[in-house]
N, CA, C and O atoms as CSV, one atom per row, in Angstrom:
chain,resi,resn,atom,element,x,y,z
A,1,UNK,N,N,-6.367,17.841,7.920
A,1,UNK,CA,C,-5.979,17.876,6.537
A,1,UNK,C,C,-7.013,18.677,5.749
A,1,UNK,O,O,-8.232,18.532,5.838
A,2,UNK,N,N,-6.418,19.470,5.031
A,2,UNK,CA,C,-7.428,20.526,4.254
A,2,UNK,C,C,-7.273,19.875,2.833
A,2,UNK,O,O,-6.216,20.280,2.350
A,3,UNK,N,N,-7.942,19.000,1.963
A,3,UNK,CA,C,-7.813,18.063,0.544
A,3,UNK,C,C,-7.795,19.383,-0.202
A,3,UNK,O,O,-8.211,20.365,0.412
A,4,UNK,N,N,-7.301,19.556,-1.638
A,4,UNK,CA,C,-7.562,19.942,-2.556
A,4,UNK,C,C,-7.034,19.522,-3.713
A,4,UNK,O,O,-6.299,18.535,-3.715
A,5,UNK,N,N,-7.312,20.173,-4.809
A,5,UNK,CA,C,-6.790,19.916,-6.302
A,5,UNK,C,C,-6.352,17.909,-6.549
A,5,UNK,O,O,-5.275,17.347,-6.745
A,6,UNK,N,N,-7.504,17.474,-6.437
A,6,UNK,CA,C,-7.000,15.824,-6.930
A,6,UNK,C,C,-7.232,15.660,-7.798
A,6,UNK,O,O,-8.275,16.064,-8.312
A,7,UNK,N,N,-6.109,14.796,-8.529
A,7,UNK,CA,C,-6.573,14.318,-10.139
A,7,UNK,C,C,-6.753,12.842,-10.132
A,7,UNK,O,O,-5.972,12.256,-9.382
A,8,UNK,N,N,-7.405,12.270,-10.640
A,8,UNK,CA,C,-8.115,10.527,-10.552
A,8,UNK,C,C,-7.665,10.293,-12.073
A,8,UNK,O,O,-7.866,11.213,-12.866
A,9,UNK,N,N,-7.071,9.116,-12.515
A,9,UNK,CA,C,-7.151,8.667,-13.783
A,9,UNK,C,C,-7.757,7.216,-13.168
A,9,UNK,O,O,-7.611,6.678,-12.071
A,10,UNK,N,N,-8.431,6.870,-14.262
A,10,UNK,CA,C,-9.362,5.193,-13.670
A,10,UNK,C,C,-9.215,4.302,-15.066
A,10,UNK,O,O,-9.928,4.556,-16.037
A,11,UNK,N,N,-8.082,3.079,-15.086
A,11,UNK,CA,C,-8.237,2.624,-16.153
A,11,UNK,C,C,-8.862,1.417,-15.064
A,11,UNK,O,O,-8.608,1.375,-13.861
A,12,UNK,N,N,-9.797,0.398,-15.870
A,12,UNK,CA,C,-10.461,-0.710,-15.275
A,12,UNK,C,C,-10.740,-0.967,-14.226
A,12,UNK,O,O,-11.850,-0.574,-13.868
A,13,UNK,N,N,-9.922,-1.715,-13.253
A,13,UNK,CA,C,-9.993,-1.815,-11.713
A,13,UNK,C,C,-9.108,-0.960,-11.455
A,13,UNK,O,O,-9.808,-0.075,-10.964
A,14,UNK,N,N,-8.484,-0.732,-11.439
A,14,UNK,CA,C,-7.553,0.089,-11.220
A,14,UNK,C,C,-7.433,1.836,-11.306
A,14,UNK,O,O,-7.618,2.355,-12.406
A,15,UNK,N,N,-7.177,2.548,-10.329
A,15,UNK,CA,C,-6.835,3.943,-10.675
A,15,UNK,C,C,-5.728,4.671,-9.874
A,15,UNK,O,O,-5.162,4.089,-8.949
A,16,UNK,N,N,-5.387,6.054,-10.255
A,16,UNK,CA,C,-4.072,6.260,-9.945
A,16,UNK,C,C,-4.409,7.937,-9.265
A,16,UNK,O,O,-5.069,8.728,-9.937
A,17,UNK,N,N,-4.000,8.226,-8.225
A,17,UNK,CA,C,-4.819,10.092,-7.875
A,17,UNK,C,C,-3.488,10.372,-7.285
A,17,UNK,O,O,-2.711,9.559,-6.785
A,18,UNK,N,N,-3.346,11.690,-7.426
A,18,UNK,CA,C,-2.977,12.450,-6.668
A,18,UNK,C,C,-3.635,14.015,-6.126
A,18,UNK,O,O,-4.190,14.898,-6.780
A,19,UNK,N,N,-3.250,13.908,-4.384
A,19,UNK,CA,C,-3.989,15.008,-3.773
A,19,UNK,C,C,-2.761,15.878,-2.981
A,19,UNK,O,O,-1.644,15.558,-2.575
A,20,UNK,N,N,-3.441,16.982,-2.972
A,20,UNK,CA,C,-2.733,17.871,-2.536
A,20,UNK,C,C,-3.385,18.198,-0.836
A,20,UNK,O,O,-4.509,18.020,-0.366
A,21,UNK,N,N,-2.181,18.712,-0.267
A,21,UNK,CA,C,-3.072,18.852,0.512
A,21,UNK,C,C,-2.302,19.668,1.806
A,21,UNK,O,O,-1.083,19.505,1.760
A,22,UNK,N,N,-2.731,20.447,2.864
A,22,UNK,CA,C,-2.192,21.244,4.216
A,22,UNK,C,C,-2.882,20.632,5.601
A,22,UNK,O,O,-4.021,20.553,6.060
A,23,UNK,N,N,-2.120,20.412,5.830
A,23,UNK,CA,C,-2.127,20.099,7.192
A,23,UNK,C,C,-1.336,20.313,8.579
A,23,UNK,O,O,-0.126,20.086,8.614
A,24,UNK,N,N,-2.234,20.877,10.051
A,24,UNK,CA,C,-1.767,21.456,10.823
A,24,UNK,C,C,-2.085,20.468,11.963
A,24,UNK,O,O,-3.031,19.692,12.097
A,25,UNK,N,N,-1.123,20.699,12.668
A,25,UNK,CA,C,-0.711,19.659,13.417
A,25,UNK,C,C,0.144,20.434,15.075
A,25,UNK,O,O,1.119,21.186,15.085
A,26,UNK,N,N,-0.587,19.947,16.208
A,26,UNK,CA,C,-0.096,20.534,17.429
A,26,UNK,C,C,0.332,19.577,18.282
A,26,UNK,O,O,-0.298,18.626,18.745
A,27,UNK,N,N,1.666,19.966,18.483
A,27,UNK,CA,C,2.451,18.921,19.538
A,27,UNK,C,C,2.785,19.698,20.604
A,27,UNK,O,O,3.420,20.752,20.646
A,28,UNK,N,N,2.175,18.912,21.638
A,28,UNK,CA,C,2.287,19.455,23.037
A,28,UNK,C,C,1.408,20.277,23.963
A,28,UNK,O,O,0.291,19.764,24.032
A,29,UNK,N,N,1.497,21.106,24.519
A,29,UNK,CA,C,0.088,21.898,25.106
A,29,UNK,C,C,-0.182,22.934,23.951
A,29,UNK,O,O,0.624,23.211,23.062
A,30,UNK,N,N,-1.553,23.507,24.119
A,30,UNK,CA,C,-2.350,24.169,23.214
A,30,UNK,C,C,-1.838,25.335,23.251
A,30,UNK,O,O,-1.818,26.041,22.244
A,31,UNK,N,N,-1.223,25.822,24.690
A,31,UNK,CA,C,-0.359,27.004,24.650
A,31,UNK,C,C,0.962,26.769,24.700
A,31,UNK,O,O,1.220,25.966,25.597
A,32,UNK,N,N,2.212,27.259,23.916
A,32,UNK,CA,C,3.168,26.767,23.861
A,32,UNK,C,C,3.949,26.139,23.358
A,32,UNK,O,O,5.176,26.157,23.260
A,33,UNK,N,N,2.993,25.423,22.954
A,33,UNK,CA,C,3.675,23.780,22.083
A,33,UNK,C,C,3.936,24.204,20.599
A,33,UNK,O,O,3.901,25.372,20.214
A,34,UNK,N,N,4.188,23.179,19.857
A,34,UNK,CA,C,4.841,23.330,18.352
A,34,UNK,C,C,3.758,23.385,17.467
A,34,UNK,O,O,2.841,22.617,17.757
A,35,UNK,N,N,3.601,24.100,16.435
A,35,UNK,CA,C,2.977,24.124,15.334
A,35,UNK,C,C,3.326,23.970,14.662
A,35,UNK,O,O,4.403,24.564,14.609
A,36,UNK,N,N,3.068,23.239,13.565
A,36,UNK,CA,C,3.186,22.499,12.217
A,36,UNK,C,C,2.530,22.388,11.491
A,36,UNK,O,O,1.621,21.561,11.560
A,37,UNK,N,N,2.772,23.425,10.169
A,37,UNK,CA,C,1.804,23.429,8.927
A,37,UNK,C,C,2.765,22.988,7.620
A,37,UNK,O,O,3.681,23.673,7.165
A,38,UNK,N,N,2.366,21.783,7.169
A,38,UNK,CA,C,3.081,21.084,6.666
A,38,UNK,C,C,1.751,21.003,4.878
A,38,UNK,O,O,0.544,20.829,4.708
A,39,UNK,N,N,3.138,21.287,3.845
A,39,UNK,CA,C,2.291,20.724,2.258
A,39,UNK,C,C,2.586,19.463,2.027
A,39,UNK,O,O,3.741,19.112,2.270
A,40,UNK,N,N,1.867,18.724,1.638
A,40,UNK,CA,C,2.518,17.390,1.623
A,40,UNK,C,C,1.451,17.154,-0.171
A,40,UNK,O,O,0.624,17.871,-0.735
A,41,UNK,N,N,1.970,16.013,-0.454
A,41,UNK,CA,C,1.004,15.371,-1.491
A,41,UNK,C,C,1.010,13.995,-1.486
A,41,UNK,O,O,2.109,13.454,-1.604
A,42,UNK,N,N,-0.042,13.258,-1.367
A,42,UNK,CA,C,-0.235,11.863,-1.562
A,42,UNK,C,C,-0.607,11.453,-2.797
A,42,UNK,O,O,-1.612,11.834,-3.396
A,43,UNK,N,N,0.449,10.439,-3.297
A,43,UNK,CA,C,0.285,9.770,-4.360
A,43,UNK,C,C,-0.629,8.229,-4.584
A,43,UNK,O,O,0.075,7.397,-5.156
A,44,UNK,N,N,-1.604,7.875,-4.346
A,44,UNK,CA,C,-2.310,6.487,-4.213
A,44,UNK,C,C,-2.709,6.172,-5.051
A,44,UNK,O,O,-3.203,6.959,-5.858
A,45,UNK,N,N,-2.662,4.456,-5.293
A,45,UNK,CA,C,-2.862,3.900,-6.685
A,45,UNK,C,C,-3.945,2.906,-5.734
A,45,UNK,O,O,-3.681,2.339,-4.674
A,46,UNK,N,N,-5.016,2.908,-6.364
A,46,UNK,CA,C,-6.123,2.207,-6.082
A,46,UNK,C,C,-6.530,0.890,-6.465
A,46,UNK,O,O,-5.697,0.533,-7.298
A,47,UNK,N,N,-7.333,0.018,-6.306
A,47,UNK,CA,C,-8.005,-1.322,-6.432
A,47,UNK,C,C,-9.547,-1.131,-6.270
A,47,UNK,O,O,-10.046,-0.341,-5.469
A,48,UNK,N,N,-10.267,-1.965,-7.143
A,48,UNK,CA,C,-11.794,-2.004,-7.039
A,48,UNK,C,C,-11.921,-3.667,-6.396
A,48,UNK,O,O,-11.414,-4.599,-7.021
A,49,UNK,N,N,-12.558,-3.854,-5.261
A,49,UNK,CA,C,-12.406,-5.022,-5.455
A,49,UNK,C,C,-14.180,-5.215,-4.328
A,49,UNK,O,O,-14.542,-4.638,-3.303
A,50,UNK,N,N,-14.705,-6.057,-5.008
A,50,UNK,CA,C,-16.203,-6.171,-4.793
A,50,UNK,C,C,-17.157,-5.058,-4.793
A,50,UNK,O,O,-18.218,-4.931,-4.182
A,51,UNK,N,N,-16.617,-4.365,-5.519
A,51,UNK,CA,C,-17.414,-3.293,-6.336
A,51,UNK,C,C,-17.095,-1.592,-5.268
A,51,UNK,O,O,-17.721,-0.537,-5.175
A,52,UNK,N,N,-15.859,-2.101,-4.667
A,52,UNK,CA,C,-15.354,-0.620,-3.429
A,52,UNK,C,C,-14.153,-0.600,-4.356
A,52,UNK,O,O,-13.674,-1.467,-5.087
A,53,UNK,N,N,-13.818,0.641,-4.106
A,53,UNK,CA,C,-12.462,1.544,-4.365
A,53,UNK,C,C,-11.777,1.184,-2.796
A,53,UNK,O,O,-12.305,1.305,-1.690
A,54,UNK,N,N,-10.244,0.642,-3.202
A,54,UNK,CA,C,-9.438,0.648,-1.546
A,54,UNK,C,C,-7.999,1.056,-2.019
A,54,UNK,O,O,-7.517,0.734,-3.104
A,55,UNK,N,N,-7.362,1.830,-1.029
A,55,UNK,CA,C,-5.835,2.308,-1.071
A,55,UNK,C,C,-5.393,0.754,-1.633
A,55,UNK,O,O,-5.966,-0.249,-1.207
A,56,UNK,N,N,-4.385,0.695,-2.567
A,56,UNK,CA,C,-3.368,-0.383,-2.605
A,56,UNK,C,C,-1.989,0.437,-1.805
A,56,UNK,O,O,-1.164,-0.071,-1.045
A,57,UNK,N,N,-2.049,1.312,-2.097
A,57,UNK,CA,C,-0.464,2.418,-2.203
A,57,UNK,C,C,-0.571,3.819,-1.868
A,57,UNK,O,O,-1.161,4.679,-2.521
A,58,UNK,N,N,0.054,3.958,-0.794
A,58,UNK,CA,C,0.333,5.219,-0.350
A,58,UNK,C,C,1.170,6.004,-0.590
A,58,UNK,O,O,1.231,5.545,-1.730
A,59,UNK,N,N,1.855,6.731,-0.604
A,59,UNK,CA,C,3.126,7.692,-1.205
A,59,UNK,C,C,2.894,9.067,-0.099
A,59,UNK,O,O,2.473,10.134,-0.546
A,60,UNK,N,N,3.135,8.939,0.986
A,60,UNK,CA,C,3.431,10.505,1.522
A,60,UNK,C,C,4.180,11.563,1.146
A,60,UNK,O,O,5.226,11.326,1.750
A,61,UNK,N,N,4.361,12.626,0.525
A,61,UNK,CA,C,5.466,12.827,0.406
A,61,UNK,C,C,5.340,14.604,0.375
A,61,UNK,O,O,4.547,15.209,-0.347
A,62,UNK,N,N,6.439,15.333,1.455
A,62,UNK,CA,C,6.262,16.452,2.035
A,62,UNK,C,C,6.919,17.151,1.188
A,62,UNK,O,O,8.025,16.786,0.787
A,63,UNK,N,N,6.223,18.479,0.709
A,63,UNK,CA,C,6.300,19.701,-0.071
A,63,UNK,C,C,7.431,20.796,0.686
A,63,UNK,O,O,8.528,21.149,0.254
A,64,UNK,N,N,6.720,21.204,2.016
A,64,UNK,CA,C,7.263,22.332,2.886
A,64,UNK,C,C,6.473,22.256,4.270
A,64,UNK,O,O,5.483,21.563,4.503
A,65,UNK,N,N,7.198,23.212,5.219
A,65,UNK,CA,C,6.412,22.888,6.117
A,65,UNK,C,C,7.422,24.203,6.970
A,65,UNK,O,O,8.567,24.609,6.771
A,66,UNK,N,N,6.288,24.604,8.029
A,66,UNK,CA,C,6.681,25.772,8.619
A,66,UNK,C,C,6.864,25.245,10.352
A,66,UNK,O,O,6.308,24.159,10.514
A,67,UNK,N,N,7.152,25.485,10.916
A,67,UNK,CA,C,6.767,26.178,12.511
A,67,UNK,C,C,6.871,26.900,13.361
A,67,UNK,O,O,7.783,27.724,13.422
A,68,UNK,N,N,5.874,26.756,14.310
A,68,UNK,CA,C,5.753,28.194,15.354
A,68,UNK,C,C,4.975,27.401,16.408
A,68,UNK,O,O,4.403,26.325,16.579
A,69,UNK,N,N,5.283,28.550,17.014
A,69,UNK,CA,C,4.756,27.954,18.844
A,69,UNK,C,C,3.410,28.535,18.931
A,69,UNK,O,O,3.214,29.680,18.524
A,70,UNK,N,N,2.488,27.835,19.423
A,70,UNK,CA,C,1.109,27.571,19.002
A,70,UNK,C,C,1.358,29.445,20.548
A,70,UNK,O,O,2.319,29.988,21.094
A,71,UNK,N,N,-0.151,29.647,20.543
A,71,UNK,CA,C,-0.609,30.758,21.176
A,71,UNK,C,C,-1.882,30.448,22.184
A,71,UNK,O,O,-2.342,29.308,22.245
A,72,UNK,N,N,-2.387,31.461,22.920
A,72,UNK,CA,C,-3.990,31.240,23.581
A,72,UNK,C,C,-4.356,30.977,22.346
A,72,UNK,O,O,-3.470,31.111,21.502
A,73,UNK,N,N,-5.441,30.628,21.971
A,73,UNK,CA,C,-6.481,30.256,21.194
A,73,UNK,C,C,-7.495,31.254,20.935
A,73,UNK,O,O,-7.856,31.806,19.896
A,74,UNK,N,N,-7.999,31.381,22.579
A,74,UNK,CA,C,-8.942,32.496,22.578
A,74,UNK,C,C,-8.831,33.626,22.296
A,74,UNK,O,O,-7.644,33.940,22.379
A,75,UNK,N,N,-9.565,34.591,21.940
A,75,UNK,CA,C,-9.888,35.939,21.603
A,75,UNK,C,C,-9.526,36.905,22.755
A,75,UNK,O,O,-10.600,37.409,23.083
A,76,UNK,N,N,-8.512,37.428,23.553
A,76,UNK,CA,C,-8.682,38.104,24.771
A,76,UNK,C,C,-8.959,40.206,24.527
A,76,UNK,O,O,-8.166,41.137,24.388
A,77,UNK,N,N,-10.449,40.115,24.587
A,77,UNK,CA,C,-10.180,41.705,24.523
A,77,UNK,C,C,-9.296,42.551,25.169
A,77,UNK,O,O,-8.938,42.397,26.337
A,78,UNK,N,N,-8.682,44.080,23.907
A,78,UNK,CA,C,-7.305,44.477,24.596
A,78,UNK,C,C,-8.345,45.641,25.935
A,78,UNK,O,O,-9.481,46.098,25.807
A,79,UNK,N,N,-7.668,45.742,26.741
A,79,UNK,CA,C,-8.280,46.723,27.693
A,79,UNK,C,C,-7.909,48.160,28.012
A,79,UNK,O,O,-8.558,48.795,28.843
């Protein structure tokens, strides 16, 4: 997951964020298999409770998302 752009509002114990965010994801062998680059944004409403911040609420919720069949990895010089 690559985080960016979050906004936090914090009334008392309580606060409310949303994050943005990309994430890539490989199913199956490293060569071959599926790639998945997916936007998603999580919506979480928070709790303070003994002086920690903890998830109450999650909200997944997917933007777009592409795929492709993953490749070598490595660098192979052309010859």
């Amino acid at each position: 997951h690559g985080l960016a752009n979050t906004s936090i509002i914090v009334e008392g114990q309580k606060a409310k964020a949303v994050t943005f965010t990309v994430v890539h994801a490989l199913v199956g062998p490293v060569v071959g298999g599926t790639l998945l680059v997916r936007g998603l944004r999580y919506d979480d409403d928070f709790r303070r409770q003994s002086g920690l911040w903890r998830i109450a609420r999650r909200a997944h919720n997917p933007l777009w998302q592409h795929v492709a069949t993953s490749v070598d990895p490595r660098v192979v010089p052309k010859t």
